[in-house]
N, C-alpha and C positions, 0 to 999 in steps of 0.2 A: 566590389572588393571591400570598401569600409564597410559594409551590412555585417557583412560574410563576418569580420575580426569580429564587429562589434558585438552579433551574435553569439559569438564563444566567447566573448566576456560574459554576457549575458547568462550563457549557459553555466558557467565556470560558478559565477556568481550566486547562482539557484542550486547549487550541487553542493555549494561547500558551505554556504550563508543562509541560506531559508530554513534549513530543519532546526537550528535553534527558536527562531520566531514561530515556527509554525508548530513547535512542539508546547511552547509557552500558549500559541492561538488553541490548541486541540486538545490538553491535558485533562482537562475540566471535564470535557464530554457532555455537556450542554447542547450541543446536538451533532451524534455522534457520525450519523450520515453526512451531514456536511463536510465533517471533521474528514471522513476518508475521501470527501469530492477532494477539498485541499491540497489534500498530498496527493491524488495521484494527477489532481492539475499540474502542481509543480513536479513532477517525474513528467509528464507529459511536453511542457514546454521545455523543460531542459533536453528532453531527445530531441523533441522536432526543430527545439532552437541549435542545436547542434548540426543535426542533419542538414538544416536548410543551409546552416553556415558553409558546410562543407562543401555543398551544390555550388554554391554562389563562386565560393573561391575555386572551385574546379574550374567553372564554366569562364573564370577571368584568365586562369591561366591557358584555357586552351585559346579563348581569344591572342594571348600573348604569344602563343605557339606559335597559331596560325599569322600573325603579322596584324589581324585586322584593327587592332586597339593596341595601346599600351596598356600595363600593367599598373592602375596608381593607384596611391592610396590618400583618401582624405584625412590630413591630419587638423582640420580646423576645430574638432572640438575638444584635441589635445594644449590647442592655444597658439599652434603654430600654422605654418604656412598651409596657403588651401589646398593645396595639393600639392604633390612631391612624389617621384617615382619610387618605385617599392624597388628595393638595393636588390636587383634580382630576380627574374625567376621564376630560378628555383627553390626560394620560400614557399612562393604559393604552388608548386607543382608537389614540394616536399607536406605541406599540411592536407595536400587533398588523397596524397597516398595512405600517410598517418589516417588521417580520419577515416577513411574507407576498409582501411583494416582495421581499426577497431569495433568500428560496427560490425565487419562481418564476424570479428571476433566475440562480440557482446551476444548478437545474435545465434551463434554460435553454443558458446555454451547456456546462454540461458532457455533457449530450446531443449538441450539436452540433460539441465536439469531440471525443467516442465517435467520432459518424460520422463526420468525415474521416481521425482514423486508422485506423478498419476501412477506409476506401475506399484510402489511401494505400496499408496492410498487400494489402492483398489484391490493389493493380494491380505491387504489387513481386514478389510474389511467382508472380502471372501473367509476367511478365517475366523473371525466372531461367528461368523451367521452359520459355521459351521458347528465351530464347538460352543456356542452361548443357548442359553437356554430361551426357546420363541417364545414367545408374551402371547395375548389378543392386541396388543399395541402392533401395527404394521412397521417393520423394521427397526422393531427395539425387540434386543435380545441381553439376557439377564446373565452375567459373567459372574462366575465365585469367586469375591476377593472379600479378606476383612474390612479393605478402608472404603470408607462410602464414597463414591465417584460418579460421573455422569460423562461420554462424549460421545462426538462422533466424528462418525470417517465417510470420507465419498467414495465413491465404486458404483458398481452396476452390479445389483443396488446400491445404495448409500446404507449406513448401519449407524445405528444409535446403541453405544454401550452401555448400559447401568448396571455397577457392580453389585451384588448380593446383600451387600452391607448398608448400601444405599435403599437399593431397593422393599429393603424390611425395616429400614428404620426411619426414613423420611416419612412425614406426612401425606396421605393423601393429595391436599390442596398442593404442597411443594413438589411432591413428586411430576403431579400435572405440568408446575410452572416449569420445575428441571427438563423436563421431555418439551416441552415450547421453546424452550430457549435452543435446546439443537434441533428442533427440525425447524426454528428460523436461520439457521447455520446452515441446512441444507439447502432449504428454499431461496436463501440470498445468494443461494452458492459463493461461501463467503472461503471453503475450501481452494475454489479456483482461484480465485482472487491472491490469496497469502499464497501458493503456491508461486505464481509469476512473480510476488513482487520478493519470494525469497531464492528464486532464481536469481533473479536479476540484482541481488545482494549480495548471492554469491559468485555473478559472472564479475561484477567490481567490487572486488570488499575493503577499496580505500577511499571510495564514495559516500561520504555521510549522508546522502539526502535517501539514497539505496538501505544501509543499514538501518537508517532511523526509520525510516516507511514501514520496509518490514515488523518492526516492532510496534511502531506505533498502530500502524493498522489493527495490528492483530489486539490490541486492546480496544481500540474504538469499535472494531465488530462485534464483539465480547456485548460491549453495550449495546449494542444499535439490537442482539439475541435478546439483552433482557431487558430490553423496551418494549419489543415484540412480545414477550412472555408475559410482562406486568401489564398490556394495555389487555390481554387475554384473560388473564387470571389473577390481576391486581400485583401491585408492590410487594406486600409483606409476603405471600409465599414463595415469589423466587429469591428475594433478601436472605428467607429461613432456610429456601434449601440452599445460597451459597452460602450461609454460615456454616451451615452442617457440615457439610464435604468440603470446607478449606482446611488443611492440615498442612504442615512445613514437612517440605521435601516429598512432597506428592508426585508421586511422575505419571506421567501423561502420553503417550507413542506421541513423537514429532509431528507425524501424520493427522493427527488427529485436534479435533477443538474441545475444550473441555468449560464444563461450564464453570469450577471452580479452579481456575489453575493460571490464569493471567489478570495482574489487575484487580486484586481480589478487595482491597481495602478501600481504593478510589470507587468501584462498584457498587460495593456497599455503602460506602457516605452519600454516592449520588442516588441510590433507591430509597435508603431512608430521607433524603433531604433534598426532594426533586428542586429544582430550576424552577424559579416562576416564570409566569408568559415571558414578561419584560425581557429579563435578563436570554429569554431564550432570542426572541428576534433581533434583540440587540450581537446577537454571540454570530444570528443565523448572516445579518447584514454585515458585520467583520467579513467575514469568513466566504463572503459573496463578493465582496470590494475586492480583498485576496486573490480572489481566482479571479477578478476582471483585469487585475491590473496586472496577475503573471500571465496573461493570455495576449494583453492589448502592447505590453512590452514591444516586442518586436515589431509590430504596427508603426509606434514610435519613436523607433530605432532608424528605422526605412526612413519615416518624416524630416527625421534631424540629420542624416545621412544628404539628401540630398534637397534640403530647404533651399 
């Protein structure tokens, strides 16, 4: 039963307190894959540190049903006595109801909107490849717009948009870097990815650790596209073509990732002015202590629980 509370502190704590730290640890983008292990370590431990709590205190209250235990709770590392009967219950029968219906309700609707963005993603991308004009590039197709743009969308197929403007006025070498950078978007499947975690932002949206993820993610992918793009085709051509196609108030389908449309200024300082080694292993071992110590948490919760 103390696991079970201390856990949902634990979890409480990771949900409402980490996305500041951890947005302060990932901003930089110094290495931007790690940047998204981070966050979805803590999304990770904060469910199954929730979940397990839930277990725990089910499985004490039904002992308490059943007669074969008492119900206690340790309060020795509140300063007080070692144990003491939990006033009730029906506390712990009332938080295993509580928390069972929120997960089926989390699950719930962030299921069901996975699905409508897959179905959105995929009749958008039915639709380019319909009306855009086919390249020799495989799944890039050329859309008539004045303002020079770049994205894509997943579906079956996946599709790469370059609009008209872009596509006649970027350079050769950028145009390459621009088209590298989304189909490292495809190839990460970095679509599925933002999809769940912006379900899951909109099944809680007074969840900080939910709303920050979603955003956050979506800029460390962005990078993680054009590290991919510049170890293919060097720095300065995807620097030239995100300068080109940044413009204010550019819109972008929801659905889709765009390579000039998140991020756009931090992006740029970090291609013109890469990270040396140092600061990268130094950023990488952060950010690896991070996820051992939100992972090892609960390990030693259980420890101090019943020392």
């Amino acid at each position: 039963m103390t696991t079970g509370l201390w856990l949902l502190l634990y979890g409480a704590a990771l949900a409402w307190l980490s996305p500041t730290l951890l947005r302060r640890l990932t901003k930089s983008g110094v290495s931007p894959q790690m940047g998204v292990a981070v966050w979805l370590t803590a999304i990770a431990a904060t469910l199954i540190a929730w979940v397990i709590a839930v277990v725990l205190i089910g499985l004490a209250a039904i002992d308490g049903v059943l007669g074969t235990s008492a119900v206690t709770l340790c309060l020795e590392l509140f300063g007080l006595s070692e144990h003491g009967g939990l006033p009730g219950l029906s506390g712990s029968i009332a938080l295993t109801i509580v928390g069972i219906s929120a997960l089926i309700v989390f699950l719930l609707r962030t299921s069901r909107s996975v699905t409508q963005l897959r179905s959105r993603s995929r009749e958008h991308a039915n639709e380019v490849l319909l009306v855009g004009r086919r390249t020799a590039r495989p799944g890039v197709v050329v859309v008539d717009a004045q303002r020079s743009a770049a994205y894509c969308v997943s579906g079956r197929p996946p599709a790469i948009v370059v609009t008209s403007a872009a596509w006649s006025s970027l350079a050769s070498s950028e145009l390459s870097a621009v088209l590298a950078h989304e189909q490292a978007h495809i190839a990460g499947r970095h679509h599925q990815l933002l999809m769940v975690l912006r379900a899951m932002a909109a099944a809680l949206p007074r969840l900080p650790l939910m709303q920050q993820s979603a955003l956050t993610v979506a800029e460390l992918l962005e990078m993680c596209a054009d590290d991919a793009a510049a170890r293919r085709h060097g720095a300065d051509p995807i620097l030239g073509g995100l300068l080109a196609m940044a413009e204010p108030h550019h819109t972008i389908p929801a659905e889709g990732l765009a390579a000039a449309n998140t991020a756009v200024a931090a992006r740029a300082m970090r291609l013109a002015q890469p990270a040396r080694g140092r600061a990268k292993w130094s950023q990488r071992l952060i950010l690896a202590l991070s996820m051992s110590l939100m992972l090892s948490a609960p390990a030693l919760i259980e420890l101090l629980c019943h020392h």
